[in-house]
C-alpha positions as CSV (number, residue, x, y, z in Angstrom):
1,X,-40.7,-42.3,2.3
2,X,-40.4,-45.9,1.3
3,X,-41.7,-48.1,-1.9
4,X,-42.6,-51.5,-1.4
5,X,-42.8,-53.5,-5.0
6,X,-44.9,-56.8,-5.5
7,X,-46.0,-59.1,-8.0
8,X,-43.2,-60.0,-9.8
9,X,-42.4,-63.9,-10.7
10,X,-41.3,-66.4,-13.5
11,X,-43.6,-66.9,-16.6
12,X,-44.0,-67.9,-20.0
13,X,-43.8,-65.9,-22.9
14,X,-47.4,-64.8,-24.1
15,X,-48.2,-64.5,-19.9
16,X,-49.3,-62.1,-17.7
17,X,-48.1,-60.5,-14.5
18,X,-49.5,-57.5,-12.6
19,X,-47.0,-55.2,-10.4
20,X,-48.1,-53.5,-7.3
21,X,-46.2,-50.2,-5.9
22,X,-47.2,-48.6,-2.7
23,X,-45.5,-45.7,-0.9
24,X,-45.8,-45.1,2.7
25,X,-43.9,-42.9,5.2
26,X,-44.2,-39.2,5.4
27,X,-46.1,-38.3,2.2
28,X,-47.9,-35.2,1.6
29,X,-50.3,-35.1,-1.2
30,X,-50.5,-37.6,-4.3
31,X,-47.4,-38.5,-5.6
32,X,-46.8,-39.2,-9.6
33,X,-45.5,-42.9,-9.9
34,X,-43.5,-44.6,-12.5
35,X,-42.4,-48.0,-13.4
36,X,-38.6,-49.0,-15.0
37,X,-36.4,-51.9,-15.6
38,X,-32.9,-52.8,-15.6
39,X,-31.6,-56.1,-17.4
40,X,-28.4,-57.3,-16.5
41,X,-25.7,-55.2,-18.0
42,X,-28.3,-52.1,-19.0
43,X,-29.0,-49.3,-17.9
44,X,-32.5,-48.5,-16.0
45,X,-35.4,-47.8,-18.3
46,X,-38.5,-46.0,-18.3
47,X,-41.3,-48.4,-18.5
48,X,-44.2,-46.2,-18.0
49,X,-45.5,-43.4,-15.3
50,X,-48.8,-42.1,-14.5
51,X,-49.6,-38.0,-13.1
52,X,-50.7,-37.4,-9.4
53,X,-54.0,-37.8,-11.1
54,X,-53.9,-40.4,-13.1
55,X,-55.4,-38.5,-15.9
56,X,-52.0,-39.1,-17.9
57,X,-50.2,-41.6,-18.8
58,X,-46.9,-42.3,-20.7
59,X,-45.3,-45.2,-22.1
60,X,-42.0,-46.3,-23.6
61,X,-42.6,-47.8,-26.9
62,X,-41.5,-51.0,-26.6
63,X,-44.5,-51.9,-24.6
64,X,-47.2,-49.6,-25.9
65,X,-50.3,-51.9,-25.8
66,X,-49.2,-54.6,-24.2
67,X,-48.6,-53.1,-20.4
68,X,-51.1,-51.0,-18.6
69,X,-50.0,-48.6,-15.3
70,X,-52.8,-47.5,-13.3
71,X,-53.4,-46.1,-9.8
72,X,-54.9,-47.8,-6.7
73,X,-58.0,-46.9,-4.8
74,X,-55.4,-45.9,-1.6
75,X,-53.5,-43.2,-1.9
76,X,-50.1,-43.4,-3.9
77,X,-50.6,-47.1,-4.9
78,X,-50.0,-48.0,-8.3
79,X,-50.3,-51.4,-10.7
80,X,-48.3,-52.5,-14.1
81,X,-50.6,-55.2,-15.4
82,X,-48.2,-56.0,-18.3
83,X,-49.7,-58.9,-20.7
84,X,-48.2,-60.1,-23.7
85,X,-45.0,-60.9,-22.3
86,X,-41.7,-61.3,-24.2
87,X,-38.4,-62.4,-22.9
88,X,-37.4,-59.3,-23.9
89,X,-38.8,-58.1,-20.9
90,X,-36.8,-60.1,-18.5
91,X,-35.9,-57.8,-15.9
92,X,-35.8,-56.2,-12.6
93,X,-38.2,-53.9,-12.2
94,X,-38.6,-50.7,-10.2
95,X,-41.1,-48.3,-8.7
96,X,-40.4,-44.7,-8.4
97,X,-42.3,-41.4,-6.8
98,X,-42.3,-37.9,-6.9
99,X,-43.4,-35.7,-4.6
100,X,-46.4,-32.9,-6.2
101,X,-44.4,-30.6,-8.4
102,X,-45.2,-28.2,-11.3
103,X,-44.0,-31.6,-13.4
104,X,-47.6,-33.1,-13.8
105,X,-46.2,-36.2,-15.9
106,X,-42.6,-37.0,-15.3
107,X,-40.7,-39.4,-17.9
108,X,-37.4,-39.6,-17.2
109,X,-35.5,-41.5,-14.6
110,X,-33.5,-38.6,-13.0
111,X,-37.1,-36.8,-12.9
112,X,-38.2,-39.3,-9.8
113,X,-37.1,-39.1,-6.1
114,X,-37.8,-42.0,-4.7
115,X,-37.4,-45.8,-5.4
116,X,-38.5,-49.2,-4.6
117,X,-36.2,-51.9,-4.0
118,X,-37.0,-53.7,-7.4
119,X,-39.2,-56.9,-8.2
120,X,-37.9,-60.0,-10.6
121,X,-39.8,-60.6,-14.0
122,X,-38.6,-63.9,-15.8
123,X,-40.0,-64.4,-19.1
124,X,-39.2,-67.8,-20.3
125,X,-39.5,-68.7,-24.2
């Protein structure tokens, strides 16, 4: 199973960017998908994660109506349109699976299997 990450970039504070995820390999079924970040010297972060379904949603509080995750049309794809942005957020950021479970909406970082190789976000002020 690999994770291929997208999207990231350098922009001004008050911008835009929009992440792309998408897991490929030897999947079976629909796979619940989160996003974190890791700043230099921090640890890794929950960001936000979405259920197999995407009928749930979670979000760390710090960017609680600013970012939005979302699923694809394609099969374990996934999106963080984060808007709003802060140089606070400057970070690298990751994708992360887990295979179907009995967890519908994992949170936590050890609660993932699976994880992308990360994607740059630059915020200038």
């Amino acid at each position: 199973v690999q994770l291929v990450e997208s999207g990231g970039g350098l922009v001004q504070a008050g911008g835009s960017l929009r992440l792309s995820c998408q897991v490929s390999g030897h999947t079976f079924g629909s796979y619940a998908m989160g996003w974190f970040r890791q700043a230099p010297g921090k640890a890794r972060d929950v960001v936000a994660t979405i259920s197999w379904s995407g009928g749930s949603t979670f979000y760390d509080d710090s960017v609680k109506g600013r970012f939005t995750i979302s699923r694809g049309s394609a099969m374990n794809t996934a999106y963080l349109q984060m808007d709003s942005l802060k140089p606070g957020d400057t970070a690298v950021y990751y994708c992360a699976a887990r295979p179907p479970s009995v967890l519908v909406l994992p949170t936590r970082r050890e609660d993932f299997d699976y994880w992308g190789q990360g994607t740059q976000v630059t915020v200038s002020s």
